[in-house]
C-alpha positions as CSV (number, residue, x, y, z in Angstrom):
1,X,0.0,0.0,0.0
2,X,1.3,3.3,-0.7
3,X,0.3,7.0,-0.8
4,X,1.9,8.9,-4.0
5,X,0.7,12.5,-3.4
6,X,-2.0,14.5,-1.4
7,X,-3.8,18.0,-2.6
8,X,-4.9,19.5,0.4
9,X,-7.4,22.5,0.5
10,X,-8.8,24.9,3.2
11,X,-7.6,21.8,5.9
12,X,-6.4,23.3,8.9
13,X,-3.8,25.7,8.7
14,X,-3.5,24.5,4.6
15,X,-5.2,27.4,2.2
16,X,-3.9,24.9,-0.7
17,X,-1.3,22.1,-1.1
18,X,0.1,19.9,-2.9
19,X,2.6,17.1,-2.6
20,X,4.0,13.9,-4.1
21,X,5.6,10.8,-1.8
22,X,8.3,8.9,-1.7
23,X,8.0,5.1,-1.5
24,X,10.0,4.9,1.5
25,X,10.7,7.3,4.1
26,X,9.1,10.7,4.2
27,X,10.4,13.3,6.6
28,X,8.9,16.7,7.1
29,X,10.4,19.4,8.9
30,X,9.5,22.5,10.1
31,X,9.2,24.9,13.2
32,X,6.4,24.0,15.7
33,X,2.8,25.3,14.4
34,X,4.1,25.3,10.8
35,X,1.2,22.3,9.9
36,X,3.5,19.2,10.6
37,X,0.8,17.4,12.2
38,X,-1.8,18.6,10.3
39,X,-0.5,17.0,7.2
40,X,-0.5,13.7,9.0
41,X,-3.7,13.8,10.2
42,X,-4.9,14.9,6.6
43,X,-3.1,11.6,5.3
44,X,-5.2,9.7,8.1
45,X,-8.1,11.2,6.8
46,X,-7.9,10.8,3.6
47,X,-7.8,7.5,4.5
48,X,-10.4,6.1,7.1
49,X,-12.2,9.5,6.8
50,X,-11.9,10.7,10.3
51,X,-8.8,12.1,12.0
52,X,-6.5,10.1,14.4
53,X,-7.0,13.0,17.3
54,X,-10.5,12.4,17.6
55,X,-10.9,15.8,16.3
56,X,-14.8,16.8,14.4
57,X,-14.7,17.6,10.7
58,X,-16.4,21.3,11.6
59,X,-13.2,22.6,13.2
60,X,-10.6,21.0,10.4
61,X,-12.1,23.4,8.2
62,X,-9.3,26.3,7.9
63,X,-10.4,29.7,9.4
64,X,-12.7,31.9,7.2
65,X,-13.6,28.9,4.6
66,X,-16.7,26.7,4.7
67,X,-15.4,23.6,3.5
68,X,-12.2,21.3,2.9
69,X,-11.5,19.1,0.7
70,X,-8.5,16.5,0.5
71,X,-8.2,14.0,-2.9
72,X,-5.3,11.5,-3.1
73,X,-3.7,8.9,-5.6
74,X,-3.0,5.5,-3.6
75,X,-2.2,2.4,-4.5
76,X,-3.7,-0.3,-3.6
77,X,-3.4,-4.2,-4.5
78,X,-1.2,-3.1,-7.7
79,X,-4.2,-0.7,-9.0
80,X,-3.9,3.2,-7.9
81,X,-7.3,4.8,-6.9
82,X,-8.1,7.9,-6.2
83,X,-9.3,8.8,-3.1
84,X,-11.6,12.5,-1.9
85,X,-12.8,13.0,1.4
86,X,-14.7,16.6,1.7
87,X,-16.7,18.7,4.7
88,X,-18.7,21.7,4.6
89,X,-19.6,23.4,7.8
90,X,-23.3,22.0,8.3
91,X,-23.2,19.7,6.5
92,X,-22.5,15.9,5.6
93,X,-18.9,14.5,4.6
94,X,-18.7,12.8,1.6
95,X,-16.3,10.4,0.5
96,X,-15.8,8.7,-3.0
97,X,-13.4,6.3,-4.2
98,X,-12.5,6.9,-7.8
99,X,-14.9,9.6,-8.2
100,X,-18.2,7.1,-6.8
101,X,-19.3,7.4,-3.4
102,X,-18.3,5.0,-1.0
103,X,-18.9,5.3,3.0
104,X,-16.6,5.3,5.8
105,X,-16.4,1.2,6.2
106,X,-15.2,1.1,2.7
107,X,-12.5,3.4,3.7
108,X,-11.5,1.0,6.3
109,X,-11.9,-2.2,4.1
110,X,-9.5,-0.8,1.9
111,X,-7.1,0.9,3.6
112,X,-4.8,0.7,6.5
113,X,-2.8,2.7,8.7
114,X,-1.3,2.9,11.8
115,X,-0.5,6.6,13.6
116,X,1.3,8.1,16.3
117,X,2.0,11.1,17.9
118,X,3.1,12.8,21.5
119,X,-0.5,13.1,22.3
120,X,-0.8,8.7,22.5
121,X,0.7,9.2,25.6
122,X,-3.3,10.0,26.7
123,X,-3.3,5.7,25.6
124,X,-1.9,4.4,28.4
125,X,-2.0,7.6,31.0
126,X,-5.3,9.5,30.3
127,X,-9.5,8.7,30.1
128,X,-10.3,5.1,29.5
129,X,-12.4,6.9,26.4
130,X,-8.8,7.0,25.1
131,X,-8.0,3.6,24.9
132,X,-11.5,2.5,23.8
133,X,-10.9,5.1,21.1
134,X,-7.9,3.0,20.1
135,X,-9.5,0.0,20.6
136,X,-12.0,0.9,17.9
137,X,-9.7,2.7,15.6
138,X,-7.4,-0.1,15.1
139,X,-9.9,-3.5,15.4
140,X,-11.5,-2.3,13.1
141,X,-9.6,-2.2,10.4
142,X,-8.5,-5.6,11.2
143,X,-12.0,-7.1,11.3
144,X,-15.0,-6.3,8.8
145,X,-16.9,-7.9,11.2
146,X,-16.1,-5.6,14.4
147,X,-17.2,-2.4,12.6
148,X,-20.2,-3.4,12.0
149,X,-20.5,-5.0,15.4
150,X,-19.4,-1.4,16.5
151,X,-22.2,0.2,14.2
152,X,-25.3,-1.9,15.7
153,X,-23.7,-1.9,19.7
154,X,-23.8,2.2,19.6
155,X,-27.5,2.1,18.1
156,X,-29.0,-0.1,20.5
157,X,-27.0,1.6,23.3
158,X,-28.1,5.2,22.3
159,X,-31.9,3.5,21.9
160,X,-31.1,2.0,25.4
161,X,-30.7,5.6,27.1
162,X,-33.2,7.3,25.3
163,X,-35.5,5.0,26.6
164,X,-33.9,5.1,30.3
165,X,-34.5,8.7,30.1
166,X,-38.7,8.5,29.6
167,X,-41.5,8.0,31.7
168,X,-41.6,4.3,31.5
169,X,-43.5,3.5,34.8
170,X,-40.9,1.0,35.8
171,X,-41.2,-1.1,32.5
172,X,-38.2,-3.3,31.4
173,X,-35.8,-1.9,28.7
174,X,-37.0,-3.9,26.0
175,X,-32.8,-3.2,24.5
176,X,-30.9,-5.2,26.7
177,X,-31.2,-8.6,24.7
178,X,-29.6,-6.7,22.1
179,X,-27.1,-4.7,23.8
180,X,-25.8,-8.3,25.1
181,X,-25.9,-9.6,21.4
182,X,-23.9,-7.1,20.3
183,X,-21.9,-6.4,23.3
184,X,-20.7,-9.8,24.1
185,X,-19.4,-10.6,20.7
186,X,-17.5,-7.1,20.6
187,X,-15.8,-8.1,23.9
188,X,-14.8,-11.5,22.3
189,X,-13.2,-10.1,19.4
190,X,-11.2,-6.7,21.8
191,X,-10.0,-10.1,24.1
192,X,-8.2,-11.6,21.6
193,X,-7.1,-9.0,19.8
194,X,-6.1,-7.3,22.8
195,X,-4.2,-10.3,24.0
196,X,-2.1,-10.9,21.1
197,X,-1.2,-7.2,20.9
198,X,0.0,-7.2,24.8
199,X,2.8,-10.0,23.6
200,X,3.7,-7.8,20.8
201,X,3.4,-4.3,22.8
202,X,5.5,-5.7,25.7
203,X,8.3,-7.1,23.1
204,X,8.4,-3.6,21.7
205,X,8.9,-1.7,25.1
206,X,11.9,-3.8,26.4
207,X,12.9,-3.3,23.4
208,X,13.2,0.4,23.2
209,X,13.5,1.0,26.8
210,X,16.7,-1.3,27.3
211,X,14.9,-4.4,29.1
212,X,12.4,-2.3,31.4
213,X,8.8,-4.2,31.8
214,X,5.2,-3.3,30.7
215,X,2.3,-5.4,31.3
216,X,-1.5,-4.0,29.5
217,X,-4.2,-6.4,30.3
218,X,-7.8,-6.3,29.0
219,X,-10.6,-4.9,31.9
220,X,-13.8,-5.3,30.5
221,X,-16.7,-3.6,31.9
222,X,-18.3,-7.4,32.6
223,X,-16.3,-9.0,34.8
224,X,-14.9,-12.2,32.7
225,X,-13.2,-15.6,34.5
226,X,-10.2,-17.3,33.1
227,X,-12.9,-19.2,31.8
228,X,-15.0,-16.9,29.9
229,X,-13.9,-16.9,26.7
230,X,-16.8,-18.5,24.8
231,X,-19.6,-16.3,23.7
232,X,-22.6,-17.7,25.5
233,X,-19.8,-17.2,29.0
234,X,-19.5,-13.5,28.2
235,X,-23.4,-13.5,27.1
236,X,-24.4,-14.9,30.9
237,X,-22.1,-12.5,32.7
238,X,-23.1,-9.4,30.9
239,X,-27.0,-10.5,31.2
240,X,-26.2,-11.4,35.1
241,X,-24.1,-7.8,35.9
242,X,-27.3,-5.7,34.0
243,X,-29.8,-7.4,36.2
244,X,-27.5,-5.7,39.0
245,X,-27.7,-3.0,37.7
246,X,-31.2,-2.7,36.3
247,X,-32.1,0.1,39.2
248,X,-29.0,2.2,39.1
249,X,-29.3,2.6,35.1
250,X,-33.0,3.6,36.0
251,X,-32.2,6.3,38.4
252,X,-29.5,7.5,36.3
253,X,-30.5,7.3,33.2
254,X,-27.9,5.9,31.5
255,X,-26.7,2.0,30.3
256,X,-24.0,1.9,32.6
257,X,-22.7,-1.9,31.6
258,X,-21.0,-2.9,28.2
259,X,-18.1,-2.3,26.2
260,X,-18.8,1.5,26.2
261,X,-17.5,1.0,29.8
262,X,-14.5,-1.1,28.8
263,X,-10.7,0.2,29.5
264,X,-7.4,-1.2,29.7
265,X,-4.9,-0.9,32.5
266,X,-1.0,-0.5,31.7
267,X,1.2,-1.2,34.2
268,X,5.3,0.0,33.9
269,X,7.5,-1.9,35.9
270,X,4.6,-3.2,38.3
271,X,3.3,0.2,38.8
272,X,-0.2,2.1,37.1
273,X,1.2,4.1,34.2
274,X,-1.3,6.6,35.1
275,X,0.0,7.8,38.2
276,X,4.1,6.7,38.3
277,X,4.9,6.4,34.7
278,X,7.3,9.5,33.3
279,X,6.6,11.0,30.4
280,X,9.5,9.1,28.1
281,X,8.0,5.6,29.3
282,X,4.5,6.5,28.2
283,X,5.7,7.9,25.2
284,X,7.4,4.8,25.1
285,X,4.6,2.4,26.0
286,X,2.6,4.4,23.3
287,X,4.9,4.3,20.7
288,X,5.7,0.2,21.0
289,X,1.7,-0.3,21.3
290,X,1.5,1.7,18.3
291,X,4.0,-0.3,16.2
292,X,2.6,-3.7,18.0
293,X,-1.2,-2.3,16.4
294,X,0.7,-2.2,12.8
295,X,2.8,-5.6,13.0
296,X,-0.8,-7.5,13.5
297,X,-2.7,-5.2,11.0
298,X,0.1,-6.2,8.5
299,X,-0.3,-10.1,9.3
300,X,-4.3,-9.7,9.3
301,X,-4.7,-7.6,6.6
302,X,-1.9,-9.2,4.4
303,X,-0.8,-5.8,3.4
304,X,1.5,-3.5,5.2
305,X,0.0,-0.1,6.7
306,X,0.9,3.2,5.9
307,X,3.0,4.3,9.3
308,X,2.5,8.3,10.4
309,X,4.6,8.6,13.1
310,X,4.7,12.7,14.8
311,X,7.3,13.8,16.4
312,X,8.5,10.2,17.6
313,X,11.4,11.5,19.3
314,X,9.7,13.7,21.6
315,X,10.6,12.7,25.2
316,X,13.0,9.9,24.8
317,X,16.2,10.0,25.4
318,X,19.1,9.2,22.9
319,X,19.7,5.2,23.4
320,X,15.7,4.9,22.6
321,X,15.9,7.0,19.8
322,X,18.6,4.9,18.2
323,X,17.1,1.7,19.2
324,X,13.5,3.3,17.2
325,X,15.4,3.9,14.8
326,X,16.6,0.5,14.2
327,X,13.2,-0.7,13.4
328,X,12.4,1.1,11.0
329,X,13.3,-0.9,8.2
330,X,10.7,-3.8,8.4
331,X,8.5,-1.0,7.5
332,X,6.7,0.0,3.9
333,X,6.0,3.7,3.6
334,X,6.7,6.0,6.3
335,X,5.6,9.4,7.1
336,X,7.5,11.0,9.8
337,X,7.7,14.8,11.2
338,X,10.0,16.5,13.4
339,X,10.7,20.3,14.6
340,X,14.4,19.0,15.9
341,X,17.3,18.1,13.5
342,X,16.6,14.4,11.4
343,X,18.3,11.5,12.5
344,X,21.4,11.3,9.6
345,X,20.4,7.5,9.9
346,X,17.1,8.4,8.7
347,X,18.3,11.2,5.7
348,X,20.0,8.2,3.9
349,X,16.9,6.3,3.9
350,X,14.2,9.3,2.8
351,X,13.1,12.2,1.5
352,X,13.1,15.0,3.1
353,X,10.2,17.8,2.9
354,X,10.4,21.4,4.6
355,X,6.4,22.6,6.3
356,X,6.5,26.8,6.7
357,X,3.4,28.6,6.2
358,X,1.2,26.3,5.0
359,X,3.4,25.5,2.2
360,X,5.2,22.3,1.5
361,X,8.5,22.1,-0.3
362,X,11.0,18.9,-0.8
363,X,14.4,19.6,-0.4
């Protein structure tokens, strides 16, 4: 898979842009605030339609426009297609893969790409929303069968509150056979996923840390056994915890059991990352669960992921930069920024492109 150039317009800090890749290694440089970042997220967007920071079409729009509009050439499975992803403020987005309209899962069937940036430290340190968000981002890609999953579990769940929130006069939720339909087999699929990413994540932080340990280990919402990891298991424990439950969603008003509850805890050198982690080991556990997300992308999807990788360097020290570094050449195409001098390691392998007032040059 590769991307061979990008025209952005009115995206972010971009009034119009264009550029063409190299096959390899892509390194943009610039001071901070010059659209490094922006360009990445523009690549991510052009190709799952919806940016890695979470971020809502409406404010990607550049100041003072009312729409944007990013088209790219990419190759995919030997054939290049062209790929368009626009916004207008107050209105709908709308994608189209050689010049036919095509939805957001089509994006995703096709494409594949893995990114990271300072702010990934929020992963294994910030909101469990942020490591859900992940959770969803990356599965599905991998499996067809999770977005969709994904798709009906959010339906029923935002059914599930609007009915919590009405005079019902104590009558059962008539969701809840649903939710645990959809629920359960979306927990199935993040459990193994989840635990054949910890093996890789874990190989990839002692690696770049020099031998230190990690440990990430799944924490579903529905308590689950060593035992429960059949579907009807998972099925009776989420139907047994909502019955719990059942009065405390009533009073509140809310479905407060299921995989929108789900979270993941990281633990660096037998600690919580959250509260005793420094910033270069949760850049770091970020980082190697990052590369860990595109190694098993690459063996499920049979095709290797475009890798975005912003300002990697960022608060790690010298020995993990150079052992980062080292890794990069099991890689395809890479797409890396930095507002500090390039690695000469990386020169030799790339191309190198300057980012200054919205403008994009290649040295």
């Amino acid at each position: 898979m590769q991307v061979q150039s990008l025209n952005l317009v009115s995206f972010r800090n971009f009034k119009s842009a264009s550029v063409s890749f190299d096959s390899g290694v892509n390194i943009f440089h610039g001071r901070n605030g010059a659209g490094k970042s922006n360009l990445l997220e523009a690549l991510f967007v052009l190709l799952l339609g919806r940016s890695m920071r979470g971020a809502v079409d409406a404010v990607m729009v550049k100041d003072g426009a009312g729409v944007y509009r990013l088209e790219g050439e990419v190759e995919l499975e030997s054939r290049v297609h062209s790929l368009a992803v626009a916004y207008q403020t107050g209105g709908r987005k709308k994608i189209t893969i050689d010049k036919v309209s095509a939805k957001v899962s089509e994006l995703f069937e096709r494409c594949s790409v893995v990114s990271t940036a300072p702010l990934d430290l929020e992963i294994p340190a910030g909101a469990p929303s942020k490591r859900r968000e992940f959770l969803n981002i990356y599965l599905s890609q991998a499996s067809k069968r999770y977005l969709a999953l994904l798709t009906d579990y959010y339906k029923v769940q935002e059914q599930k509150n609007s009915f919590l929130k009405q005079d019902t006069e104590g009558l059962e939720t008539p969701y809840d056979d649903l939710l645990i339909k959809f629920g359960s087999a979306l927990m199935l699929e993040r459990l193994s996923f989840l635990l054949s990413l910890a093996e890789r994540t874990v190989f990839h932080y002692e690696q770049i840390s020099g031998g230190q340990k990690l440990t990430m280990t799944y924490v579903p919402s529905v308590p689950l056994g060593e035992q429960d990891t059949t579907l009807e298991k998972i099925e009776a424990r989420f139907r047994e915890k909502l019955v719990r439950y059942k009065d405390r969603e009533r009073i509140l008003q809310t479905a407060l059991v299921g995989p929108h509850r789900d979270d993941i805890d990281f633990q660096i050198g037998g600690y919580p990352a959250r509260s005793h982690g420094s910033q270069g080991e949760l850049r770091t556990a970020a980082v190697a669960l990052k590369l860990a997300a595109f190694e098993y992308l690459k063996q499920i999807r049979k095709i290797t992921p475009i890798l975005l990788l912003d300002e990697i360097f960022a608060e790690l020290d010298n020995s993990r930069k150079e052992k980062l570094i080292e890794s990069f050449g099991e890689f395809g195409q890479l797409f890396l920024t930095t507002a500090s001098e390039v690695p000469p390691r990386l020169l030799d392998r790339g191309c190198k492109f300057t980012i200054a007032n919205g403008t994009i040059a290649r040295e």
